[in-house]
C-alpha positions in Angstrom: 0.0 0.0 0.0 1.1 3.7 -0.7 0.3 6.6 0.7 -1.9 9.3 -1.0 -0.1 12.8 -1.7 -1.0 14.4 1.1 -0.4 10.9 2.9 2.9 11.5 2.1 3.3 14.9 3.0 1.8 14.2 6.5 4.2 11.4 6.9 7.3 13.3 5.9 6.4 16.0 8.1 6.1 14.0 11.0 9.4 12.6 10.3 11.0 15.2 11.2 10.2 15.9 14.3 11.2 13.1 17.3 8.6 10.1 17.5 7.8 11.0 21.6 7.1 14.5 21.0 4.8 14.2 17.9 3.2 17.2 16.1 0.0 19.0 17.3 -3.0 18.9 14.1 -3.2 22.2 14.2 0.5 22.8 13.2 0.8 19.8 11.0 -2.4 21.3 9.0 -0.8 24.9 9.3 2.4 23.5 7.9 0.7 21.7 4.8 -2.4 23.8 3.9 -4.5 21.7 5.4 -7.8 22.1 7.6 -7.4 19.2 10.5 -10.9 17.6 9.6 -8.4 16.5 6.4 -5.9 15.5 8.3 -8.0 13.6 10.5 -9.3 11.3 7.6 -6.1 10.8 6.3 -4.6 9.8 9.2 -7.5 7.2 10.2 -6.5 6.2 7.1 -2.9 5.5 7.6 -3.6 4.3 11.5 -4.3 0.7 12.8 -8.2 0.9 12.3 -9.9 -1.5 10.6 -12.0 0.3 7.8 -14.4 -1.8 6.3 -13.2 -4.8 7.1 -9.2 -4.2 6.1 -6.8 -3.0 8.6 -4.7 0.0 8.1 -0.8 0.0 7.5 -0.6 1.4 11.2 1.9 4.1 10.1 0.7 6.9 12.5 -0.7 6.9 15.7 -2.9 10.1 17.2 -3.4 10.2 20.5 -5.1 13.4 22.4 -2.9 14.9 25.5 -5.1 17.2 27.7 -7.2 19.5 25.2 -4.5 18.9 22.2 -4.4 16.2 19.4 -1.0 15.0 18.9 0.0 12.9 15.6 3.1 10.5 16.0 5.2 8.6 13.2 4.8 4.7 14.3 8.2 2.2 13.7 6.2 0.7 10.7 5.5 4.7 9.3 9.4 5.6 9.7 10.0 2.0 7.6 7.6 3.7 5.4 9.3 7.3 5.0 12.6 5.5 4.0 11.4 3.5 1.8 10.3 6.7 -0.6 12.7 7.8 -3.4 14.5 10.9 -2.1 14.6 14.2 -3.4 17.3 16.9 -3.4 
């Protein structure tokens, strides 16, 4: 399975930032053009949740912390991120 575009982008962004710390939806959408309702069904997308009847990669995790939603890069996304070509 491959990653949409912005599937991509999101998980490229969250590559670069450490896996503990994650990255708040409101930045991650600020930081691709994105509203966070998009965000969200990408990333339920690229999580573990089974959606209609297949499981997902399990690439990202999001997890809320207090009143903030907070996505984090999974081992299985990082695997992901390095296995795209690389651009200079």
């Amino acid at each position: 399975m491959n990653p949409s575009p912005l599937g991509a982008s999101i998980l490229h962004e969250l590559a670069e930032v450490p896996s503990a710390d994650g990255m708040s939806l409101p930045r991650l959408g600020k930081r691709l053009g994105q509203g966070v309702s998009a965000l969200m069904r990408e990333l339920s997308l690229m999580g573990d949740a089974v959606i209609g009847g297949v499981p997902g990669p399990g690439w990202v995790k999001v997890v809320r912390m207090d009143d903030r939603w907070l996505a984090h890069l999974t081992p299985a996304g990082r695997t992901q991120v390095e296995s795209f070509p690389h651009h200079e």
